[in-house]
C-alpha positions in Angstrom: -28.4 39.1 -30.6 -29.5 36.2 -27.7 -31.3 39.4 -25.8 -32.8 40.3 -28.9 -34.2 37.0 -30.2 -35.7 36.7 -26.3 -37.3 40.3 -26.5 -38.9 39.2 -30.2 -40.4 36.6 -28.9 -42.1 37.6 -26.1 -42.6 41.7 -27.3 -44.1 40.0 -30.1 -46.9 37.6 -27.7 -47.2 40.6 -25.0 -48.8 42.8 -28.6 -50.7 39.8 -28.7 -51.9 40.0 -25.4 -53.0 43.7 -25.3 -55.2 43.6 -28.6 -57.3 40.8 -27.3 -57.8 42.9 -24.2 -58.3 46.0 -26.2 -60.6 44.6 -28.1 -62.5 42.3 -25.0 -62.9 45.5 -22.9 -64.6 47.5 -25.4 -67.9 46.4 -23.8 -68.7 48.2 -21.4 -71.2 45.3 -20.0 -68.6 43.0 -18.9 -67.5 43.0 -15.5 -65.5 39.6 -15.3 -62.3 38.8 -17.8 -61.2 35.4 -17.5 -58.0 34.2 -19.0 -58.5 30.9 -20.4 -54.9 29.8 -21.3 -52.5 26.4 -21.7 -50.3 25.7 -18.7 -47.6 27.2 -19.8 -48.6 30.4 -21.4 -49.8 31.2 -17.4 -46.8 32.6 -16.8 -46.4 35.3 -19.2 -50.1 36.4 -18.8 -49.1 37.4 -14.9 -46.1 39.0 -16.5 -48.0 40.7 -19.0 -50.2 41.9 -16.4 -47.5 42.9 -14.1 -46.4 44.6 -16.9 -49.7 46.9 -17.2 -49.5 47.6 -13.7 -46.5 49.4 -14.1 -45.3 52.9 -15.0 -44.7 50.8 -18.9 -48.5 49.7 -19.3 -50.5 51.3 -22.3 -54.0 51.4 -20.7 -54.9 53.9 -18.8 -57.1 52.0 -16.3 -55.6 50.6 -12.9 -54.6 47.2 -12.4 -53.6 45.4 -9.3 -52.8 42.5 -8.1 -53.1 40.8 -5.0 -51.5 37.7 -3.1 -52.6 37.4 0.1 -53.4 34.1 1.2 -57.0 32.8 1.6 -56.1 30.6 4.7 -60.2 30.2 5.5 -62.8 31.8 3.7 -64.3 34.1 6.0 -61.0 35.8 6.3 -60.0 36.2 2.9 -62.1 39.5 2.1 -60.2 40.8 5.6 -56.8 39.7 4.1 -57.7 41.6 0.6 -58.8 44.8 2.5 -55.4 44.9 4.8 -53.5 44.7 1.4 -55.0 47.1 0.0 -54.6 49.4 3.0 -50.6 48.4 3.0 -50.9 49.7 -1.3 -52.5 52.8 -0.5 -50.1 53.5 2.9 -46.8 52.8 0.1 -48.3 55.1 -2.5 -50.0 57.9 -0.3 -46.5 59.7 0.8 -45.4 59.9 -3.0 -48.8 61.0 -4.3 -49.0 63.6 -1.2 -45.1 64.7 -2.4 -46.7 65.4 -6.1 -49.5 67.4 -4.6 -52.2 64.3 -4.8 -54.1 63.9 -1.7 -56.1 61.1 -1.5 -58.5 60.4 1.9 -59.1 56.1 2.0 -60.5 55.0 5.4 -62.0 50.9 4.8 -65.1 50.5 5.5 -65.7 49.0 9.1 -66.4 45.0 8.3 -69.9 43.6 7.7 -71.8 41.9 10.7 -73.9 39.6 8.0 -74.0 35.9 9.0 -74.5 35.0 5.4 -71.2 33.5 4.4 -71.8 34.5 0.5 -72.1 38.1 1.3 -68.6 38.1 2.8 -66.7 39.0 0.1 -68.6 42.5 -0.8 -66.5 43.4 1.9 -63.7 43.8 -0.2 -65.4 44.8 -3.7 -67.2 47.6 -1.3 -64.0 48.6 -0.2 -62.2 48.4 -4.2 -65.0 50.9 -5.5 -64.3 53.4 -2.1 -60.7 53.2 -2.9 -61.4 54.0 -6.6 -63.7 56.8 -5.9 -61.1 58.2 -3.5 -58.5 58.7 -6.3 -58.1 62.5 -7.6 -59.4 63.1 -11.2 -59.2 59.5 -11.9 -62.0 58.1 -13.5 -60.9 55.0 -15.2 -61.9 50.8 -14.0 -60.2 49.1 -12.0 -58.7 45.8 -12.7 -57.9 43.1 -10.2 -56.1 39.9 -10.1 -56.8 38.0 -7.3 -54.0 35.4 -6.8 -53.6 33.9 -3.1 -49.9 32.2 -2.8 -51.7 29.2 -1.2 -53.9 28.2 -4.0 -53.1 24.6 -4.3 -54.2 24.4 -1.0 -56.9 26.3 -1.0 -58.6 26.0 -4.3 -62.1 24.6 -3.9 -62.6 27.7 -1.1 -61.1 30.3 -3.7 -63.4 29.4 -6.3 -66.4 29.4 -4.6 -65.0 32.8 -2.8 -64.9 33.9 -6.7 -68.0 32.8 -7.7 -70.0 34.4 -4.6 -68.4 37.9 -5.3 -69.3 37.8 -8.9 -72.9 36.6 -7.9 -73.4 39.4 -5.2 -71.4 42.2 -6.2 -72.8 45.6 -7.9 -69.9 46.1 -10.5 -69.5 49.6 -11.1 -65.3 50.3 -11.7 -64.0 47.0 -10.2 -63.3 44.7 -12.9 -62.4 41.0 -12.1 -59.4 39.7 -13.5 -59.2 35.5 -13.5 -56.7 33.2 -14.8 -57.5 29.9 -15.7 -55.4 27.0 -17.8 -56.7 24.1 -19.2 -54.9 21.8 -17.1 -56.4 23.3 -13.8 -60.2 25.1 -15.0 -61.4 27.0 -12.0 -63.9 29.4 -13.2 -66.0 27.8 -16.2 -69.3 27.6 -13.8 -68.4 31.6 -13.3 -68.5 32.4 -16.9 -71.6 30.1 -17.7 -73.5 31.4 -14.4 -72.8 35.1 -15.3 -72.5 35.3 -19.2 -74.0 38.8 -19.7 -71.3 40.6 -17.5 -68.1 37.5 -17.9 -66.5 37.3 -21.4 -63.6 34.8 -22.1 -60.1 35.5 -23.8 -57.9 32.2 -25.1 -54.8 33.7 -26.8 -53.3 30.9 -28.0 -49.7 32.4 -28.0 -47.9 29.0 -28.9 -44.8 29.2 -25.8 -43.7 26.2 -27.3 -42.3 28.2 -30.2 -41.3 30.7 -28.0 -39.1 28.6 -26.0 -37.6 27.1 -29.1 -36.6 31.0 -30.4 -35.4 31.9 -27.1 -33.3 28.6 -26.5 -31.6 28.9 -29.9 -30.8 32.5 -28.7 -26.7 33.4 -28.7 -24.2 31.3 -30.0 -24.8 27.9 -31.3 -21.2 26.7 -30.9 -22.1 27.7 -27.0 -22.6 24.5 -24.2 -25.4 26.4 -23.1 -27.1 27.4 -25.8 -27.0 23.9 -27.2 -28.3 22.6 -23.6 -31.1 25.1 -23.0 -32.2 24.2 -26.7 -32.1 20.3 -26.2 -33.7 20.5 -22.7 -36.4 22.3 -24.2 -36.9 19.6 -27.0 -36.7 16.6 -24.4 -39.5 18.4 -23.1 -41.7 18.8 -26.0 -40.9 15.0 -27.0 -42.2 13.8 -23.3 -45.2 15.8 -23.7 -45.8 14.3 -27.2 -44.9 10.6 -25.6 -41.9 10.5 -28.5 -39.7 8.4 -25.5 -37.1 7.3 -28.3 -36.3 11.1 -29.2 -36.5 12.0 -25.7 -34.0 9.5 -24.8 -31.7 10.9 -27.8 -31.9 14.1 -26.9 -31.4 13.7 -23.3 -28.3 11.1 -24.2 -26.9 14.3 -26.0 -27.6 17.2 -23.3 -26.1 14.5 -20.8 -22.9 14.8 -23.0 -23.0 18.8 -22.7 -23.3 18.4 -19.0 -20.5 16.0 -18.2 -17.9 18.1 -20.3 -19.6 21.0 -18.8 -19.3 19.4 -14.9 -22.7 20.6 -14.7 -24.0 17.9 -11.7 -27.3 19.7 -10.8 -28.5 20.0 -14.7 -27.3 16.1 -15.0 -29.4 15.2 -12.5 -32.6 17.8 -13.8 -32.4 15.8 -17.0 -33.4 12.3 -15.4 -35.9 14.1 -13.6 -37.7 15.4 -16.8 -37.2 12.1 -18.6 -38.1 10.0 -15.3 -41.4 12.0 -15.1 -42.4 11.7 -18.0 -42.2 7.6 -17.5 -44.0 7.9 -14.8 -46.6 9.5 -16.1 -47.3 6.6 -18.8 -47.0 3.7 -15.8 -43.2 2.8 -17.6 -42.1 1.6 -13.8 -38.9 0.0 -14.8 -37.7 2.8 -17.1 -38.8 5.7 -14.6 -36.7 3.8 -11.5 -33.8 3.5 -14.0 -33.7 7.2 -14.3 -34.4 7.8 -10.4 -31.9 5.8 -9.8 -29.0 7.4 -12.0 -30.4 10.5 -10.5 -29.2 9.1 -6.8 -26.0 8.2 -7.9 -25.2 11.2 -9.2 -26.3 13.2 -6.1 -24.7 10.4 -4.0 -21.4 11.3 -5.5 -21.6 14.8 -5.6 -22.2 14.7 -1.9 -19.2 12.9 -1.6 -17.3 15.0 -3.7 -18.1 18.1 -1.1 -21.0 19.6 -2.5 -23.0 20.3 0.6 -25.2 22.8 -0.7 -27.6 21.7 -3.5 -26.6 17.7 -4.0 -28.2 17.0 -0.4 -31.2 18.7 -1.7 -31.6 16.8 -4.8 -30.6 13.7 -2.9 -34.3 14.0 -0.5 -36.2 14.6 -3.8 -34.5 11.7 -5.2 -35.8 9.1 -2.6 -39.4 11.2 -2.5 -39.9 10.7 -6.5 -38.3 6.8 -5.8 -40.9 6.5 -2.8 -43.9 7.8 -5.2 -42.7 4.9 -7.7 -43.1 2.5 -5.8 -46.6 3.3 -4.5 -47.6 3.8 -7.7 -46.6 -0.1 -8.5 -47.9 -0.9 -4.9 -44.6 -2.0 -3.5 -44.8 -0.8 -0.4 -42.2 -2.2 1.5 -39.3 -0.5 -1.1 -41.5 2.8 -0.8 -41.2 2.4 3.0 -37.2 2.6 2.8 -36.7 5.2 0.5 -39.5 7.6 2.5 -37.0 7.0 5.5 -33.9 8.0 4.2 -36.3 11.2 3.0 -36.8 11.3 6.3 -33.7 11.2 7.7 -31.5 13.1 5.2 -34.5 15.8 5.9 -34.0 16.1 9.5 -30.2 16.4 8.8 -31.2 19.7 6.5 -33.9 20.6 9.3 -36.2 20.7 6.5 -39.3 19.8 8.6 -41.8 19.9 5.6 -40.3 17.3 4.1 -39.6 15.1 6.8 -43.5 15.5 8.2 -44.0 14.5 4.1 -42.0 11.5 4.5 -43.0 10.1 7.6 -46.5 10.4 6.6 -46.3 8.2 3.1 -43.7 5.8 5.5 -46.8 5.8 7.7 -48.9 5.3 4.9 -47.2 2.4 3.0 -46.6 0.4 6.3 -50.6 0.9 7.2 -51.3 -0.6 3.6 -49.1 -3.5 4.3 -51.3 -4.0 7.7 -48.1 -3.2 9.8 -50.1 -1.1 11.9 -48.0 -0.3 15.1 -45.1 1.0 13.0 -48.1 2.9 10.7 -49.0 4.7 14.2 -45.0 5.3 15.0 -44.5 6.9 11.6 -47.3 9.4 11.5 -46.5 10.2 15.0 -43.6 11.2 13.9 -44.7 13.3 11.3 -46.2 15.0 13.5 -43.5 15.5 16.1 -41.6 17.5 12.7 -44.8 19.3 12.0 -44.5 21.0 15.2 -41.7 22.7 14.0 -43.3 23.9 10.4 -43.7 27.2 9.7 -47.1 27.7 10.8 -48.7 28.8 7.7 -47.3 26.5 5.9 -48.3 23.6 8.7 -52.6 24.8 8.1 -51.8 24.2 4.4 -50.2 20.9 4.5 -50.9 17.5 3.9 -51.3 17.0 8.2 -55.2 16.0 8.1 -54.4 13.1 6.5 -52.1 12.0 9.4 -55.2 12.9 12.1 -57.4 10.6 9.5 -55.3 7.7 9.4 -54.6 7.9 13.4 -58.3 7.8 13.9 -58.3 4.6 11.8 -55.3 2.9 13.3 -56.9 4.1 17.2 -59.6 1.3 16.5 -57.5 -1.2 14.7 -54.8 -0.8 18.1 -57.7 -0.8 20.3 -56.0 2.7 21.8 -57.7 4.0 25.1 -60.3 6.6 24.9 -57.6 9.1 25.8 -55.6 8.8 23.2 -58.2 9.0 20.6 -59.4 12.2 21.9 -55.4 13.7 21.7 -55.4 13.2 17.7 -58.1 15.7 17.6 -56.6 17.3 20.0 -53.2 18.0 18.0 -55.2 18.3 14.8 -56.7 21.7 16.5 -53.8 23.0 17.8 -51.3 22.5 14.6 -53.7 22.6 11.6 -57.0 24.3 13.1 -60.6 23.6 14.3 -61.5 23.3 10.1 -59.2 20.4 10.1 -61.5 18.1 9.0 -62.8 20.7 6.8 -59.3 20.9 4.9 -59.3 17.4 4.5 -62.4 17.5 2.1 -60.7 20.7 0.3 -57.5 18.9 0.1 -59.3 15.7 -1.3 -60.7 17.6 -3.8 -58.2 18.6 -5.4 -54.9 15.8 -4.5 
């Protein structure tokens, strides 16, 4: 029955989905299809689309997906033409073994200087690649989804926008998901209206998630959990804070007779960020705080697996708190213990993170030399980032605020001319660049 209840409700949505695009691709002038969707009906749209993708899809048209990071603009088309290289190396063997042969070579790359003709490299390369296909004469639909997007939005959208703009659609079609939280692509719709069309399905997860968390047995500690953490949900989003408290008093029962630590702890999260989100500083560092306790005991208890974890996040959310209320000093000691307990883990993102807003709350309470100490030492854990996640992060801001603290410290010439130095090196020469994009968007 609990398998059955989960399939209803999303078989039911996924029908949903496929006769709005039935019906939206009909017309044969549109070029663009932009998903226009809540938050949290995002989700199931990929899923749905993975779905079509696969050897269980009803249309008979292709439709792929890409995630290659955009990284920098003028590489992105580059990065979208290697992936598709790497899809048509995976399938080529099993088409040749069924007597397909299909002949791709990409296109050599374009010597324009004009930055907005860049990505016909890759829509160029989509229509080759669909012309290449044996006694296949169907569109193509693609999703372009780069795994760096938060970082890289403002370039991904214009990236979008200049493809639509330049491109001579003929069987690429553009796939583009947007939520109401996040827009990205209204300008592309309003720019382009005689080839874009826009689909809002309104598929109502909320209901969704009630049917699939009263799936199973009611009498089960699970079931009754995954239904009440659902409803504390809902009630935070509706700003209901006396239910919410109710039903998280209740699911915290379930979990202590359960032993269940971690989902304890994921309950004062939800509830915590939800007061944070209204500016209710006392009753979000309450939560925190029973949060840290918990995790504090857990660790004691042995668990040196997920409790540490929860313990960093613990101090970052504390931290945030008390910037938000301008209590700098208390932010300053909770962003240390991050630090620390970070450094422990060797999880270097989090410690460059933590040193950074230490570095930050200290150079708002004018304590500038230990400002400059702090975001030196977020870089000194930078250095050992991952470097693609290291051009993504958060480091500009530490080469901003070391330019400013350079001229309040009256550092030598020298050492000015090292920040940018190390900015180059770690993040890139579009350092400053990323700072803008980063702005945009934080």
């Amino acid at each position: 029955m609990n398998g059955f209840v989960e399939q209803n409700a999303i078989s039911n949505r996924i029908e949903k989905l496929r006769t709005l695009w039935a019906e939206a691709t009909k017309d044969k002038s549109k070029f663009v299809f932009r998903w226009y969707v809540k938050g949290d009906e995002a989700r199931l749209i990929q899923g749905w689309y993975t779905l079509e993708g696969s050897e269980h899809g009803i249309f008979p048209e292709l439709f792929l997906r890409f995630d290659s990071n955009m990284l920098r603009y003028e590489e992105y088309a580059s990065n979208l033409v290697a992936e598709l290289t790497e899809k048509f190396e995976v399938d080529k063997e099993e088409c040749a073994a069924a007597g397909i042969n299909i002949s791709f070579v990409p296109n050599p790359e374009s010597n324009s200087n004009k930055r907005s003709l860049l990505p016909l490299y890759f829509s160029d390369n989509l229509e080759k690649f669909a012309d290449a296909l044996p006694d296949f004469k169907e569109n193509v639909y693609v999703l372009l989804y780069p795994g760096d997007l938060q970082n890289t939005a403002t370039a991904y959208k214009q990236w979008i926008f200049d493809l639509v703009e330049n491109s001579t659609f003929k069987r690429l079609k553009l796939v583009l998901l947007d939520t109401d939280e996040f827009p990205m692509f209204e300008q592309v719709t309003k720019s382009f209206p005689k080839i874009c069309t826009t689909l809002q399905p309104d598929l109502k997860m909320d209901e969704a998630m009630r049917q699939m968390a009263s799936a199973g047995n009611p009498a089960a500690p699970e079931v009754q959990f995954r239904k009440l953490f659902v409803q504390i949900s809902q009630a935070a989003a509706e700003k209901k804070y006396d239910e919410m408290e109710r039903l998280a008093g209740q699911a915290m029962h379930i979990a202590e007779l359960a032993g269940w630590t971690h989902m304890k702890i994921a309950i004062l999260f939800t509830v915590a960020s939800a007061y944070f989100s209204a500016n209710k500083t006392n009753d979000c560092l309450t939560r925190y705080n029973e949060a840290l306790k918990i995790a504090e005991d857990a660790i004691d208890k042995g668990d040196q697996d997920i409790a540490p974890i929860l313990l960093i996040q613990c101090h970052a959310f504390l931290g945030s708190v008390y910037v938000q209320a301008k209590n700098y000093p208390l932010a300053c000691e909770h962003y240390k213990i991050q630090a620390e307990k970070a450094l422990e883990r060797k999880d270097f993102f989090s410690a460059m993170e933590a040193f950074r807003l230490k570095g930050y709350c200290e150079q708002q309470s004018k304590i500038f030399p230990q400002a400059w100490e702090s975001y030196r030492q977020s870089i000194d854990s930078a250095r050992n980032m991952d470097e693609a996640i290291r051009k993504n992060s958060t480091l500009p801001f530490v080469g901003q605020a070391l330019y400013e603290l350079a001229e309040k410290l009256a550092k030598p010439q020298p050492e000015r001319v090292r920040i940018g130095e190390e900015m180059t090196e770690l993040v890139g020469n579009d350092w400053q660049e990323k700072l803008i994009t980063a702005k945009s968007h934080s």
